[in-house]
Structures are given as structure tokens and as C-alpha cells.
Residue, then its C-alpha position, 0 to 999 in steps of 0.5 A: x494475461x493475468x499478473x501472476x498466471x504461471x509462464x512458460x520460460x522455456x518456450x519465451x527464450x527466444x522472445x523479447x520483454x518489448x510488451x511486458x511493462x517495466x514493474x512499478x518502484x517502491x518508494x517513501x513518497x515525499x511529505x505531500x498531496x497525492x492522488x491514490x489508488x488502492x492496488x490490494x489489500x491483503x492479509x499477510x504472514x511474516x516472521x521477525x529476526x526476533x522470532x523466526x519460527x513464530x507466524x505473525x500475521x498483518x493486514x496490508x494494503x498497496x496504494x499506487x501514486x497516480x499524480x503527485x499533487x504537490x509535494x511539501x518541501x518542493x522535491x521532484x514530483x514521484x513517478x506515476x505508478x510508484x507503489x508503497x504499503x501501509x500495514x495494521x497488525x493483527x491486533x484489535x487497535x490494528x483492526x480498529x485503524x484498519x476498519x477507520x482507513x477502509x472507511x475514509x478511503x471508501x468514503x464509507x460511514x459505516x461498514x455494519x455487517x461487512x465481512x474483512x473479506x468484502x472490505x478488502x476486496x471493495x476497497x481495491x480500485x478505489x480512488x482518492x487524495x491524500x496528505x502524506x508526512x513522514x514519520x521519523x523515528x530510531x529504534x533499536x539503533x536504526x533509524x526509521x521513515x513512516x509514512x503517515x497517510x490523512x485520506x483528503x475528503x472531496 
């Protein structure tokens, strides 16, 4: 059955969620090597507090944990299958950082010719390491955690 097929809740009432898989945790990863996976990359549209009647639009891509190599600081190793995202903004220097990811993580020289559409959908599956670090800052008053992802040649 697909992820996302349309179920039918009135007919499952009396059947148990014994074969339906716990739902992977979104989590900050500690600063260290991990082994990845790219789950999806999409386009998005989302709205701000600041501007809830404009549409904003971003690129988005879902990395799932499949090992925690090491982790900087000796913290617990995360939960293989945990999920966390990484965005690029609908600008041309978010396209730019887009266009570097899908190539280091595809291992790729050069995308010549390749539609958005193609990246998006080739990058999904593929397998590779990385060195996380975060990245914290305040804002506004509120204190944020960034990751920072550096694809490992290898």
C-alpha cells in the first residue's frame, strides 16, 4: 500500500495498527557524521505570521538518518530513520545552493540541461555522508538551531 493511498477508517475500526510501522521522529541531529538517505525533495508553498495572505514558495528536501557515524561531542547516536529537512528559498542564490546540493549529493559534475523536475525526482534515494554542525542564532528574540549539512566525498 502506498504512503499516502486514501484509507478506509470505518472499515479498519476493529483492526489493530500491529502491521502499520511507528512514523520516523523529526529531530536536530547532533554535530557529526551520519550516513543519509534523501527520502524527497519537493516544492512547497507556505505562509509567514508576517504575511499570512502572501504565498511563499521553497524547495525542500527530507534526508532520513540511516547510521549515526560519530557524533562530535560523544552525544547518544540518533534513531536510525529519523528524518530532518533542509530548505533553499525561492530565490535565485536559493536555486544556486539547491543546484550545489543536488549536485554533491549526486555525486554529479554538472546538471546541464536537466530540468528542477528530473533533479528532484533523481536525487530521491540516493545514498551518501555527511558532517552535520549547527548553526545557532537569535533573531527576533528567538533563538534558532540550523543545521549545516557538508556532503563527505567518498
Amino acid at each position: 500500500m502506498a504512503d499516502n493511498t486514501i484509507l478506509d477508517l470505518d472499515a479498519m475500526m476493529n483492526d489493530t495498527l500491529d502491521d502499520i510501522p511507528d512514523a520516523p521522529d523529526f529531530v536536530t541531529p547532533p554535530a557529526g557524521e551520519y550516513r543519509l538517505v534523501v527520502k524527497d525533495a519537493t516544492s512547497e508553498k507556505y505562509q509567514t505570521k508576517a504575511e499570512p495572505d502572501v504565498d511563499k514558495q521553497r524547495l525542500k528536501i527530507t534526508y532520513s538518518i540511516m547510521q549515526t557515524i560519530s557524533t562530535a561531542n560523544n552525544e547518544s547516536p540518533v534513531p536510525d530513520g529519523s528524518i530532518f529537512t533542509e530548505t533553499f528559498m525561492a530565490t535565485q542564490q536559493g536555486l544556486s545552493f539547491f543546484k550545489k546540493r543536488i549536485k554533491e549529493v549526486m555525486g554529479a559534475s554538472d546538471v546541464a540541461g536537466v530540468t528542477m523536475r528530473d533533479m528532484m525526482s533523481s536525487v530521491k534515494g540516493s545514498e551518501f555522508n555527511a558532517r552535520l554542525s549547527i548553526k545557532k542564532s537569535t533573531s527576533n528574540g528567538k533563538d534558532y538551531e540550523n543545521i549545516q549539512l557538508r556532503v563527505i566525498a567518498g
